[in-house]
Steps between C-alpha positions, in 0.01 A plus 500: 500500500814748581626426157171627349480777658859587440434459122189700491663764649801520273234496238360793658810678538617382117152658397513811667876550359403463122167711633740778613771434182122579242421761684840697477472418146179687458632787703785530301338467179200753586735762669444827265862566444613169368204565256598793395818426438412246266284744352828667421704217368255414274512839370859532484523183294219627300643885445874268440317322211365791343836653482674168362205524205566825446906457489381281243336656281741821520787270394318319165594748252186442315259679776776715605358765224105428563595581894698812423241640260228418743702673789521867326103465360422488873747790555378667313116447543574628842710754359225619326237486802716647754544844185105509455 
């Protein structure tokens, strides 16, 4: 009978360890900063990607002109808003 109740009681105590280890987990998981800073990592790797594409496409000679020439008509569009 000792031996049972010995093992139901590590089994309690076993339980209310992994119990405890979840609810850390949660904590951890819903605490505001660590969302928000994966808020920001996505974004950086997001923003990095962008800026690898658009590396890209400055360095293919072919849509090197295309970007250019689109560059000064917006220049210029908001040249010509900013006179009027």
């Amino acid at each position: 009978m000792a031996r049972d109740t010995d093992n139901i009681e590590r089994e309690i105590e076993d339980a209310r360890e992994a119990l405890a280890s979840t609810l850390d987990e949660l904590g951890s998981r819903a605490n505001p900063k660590h969302i928000v800073d994966q808020g920001k990592q996505q974004l950086q790797s997001t923003v990095d990607q962008g800026k690898q594409q658009l590396q890209a496409a400055f360095d293919d000679p072919k849509k090197r002109p295309w970007l250019i020439g689109g560059g000064v008509l917006i220049g210029l569009l908001l040249l010509r808003k900013l006179v009027r």
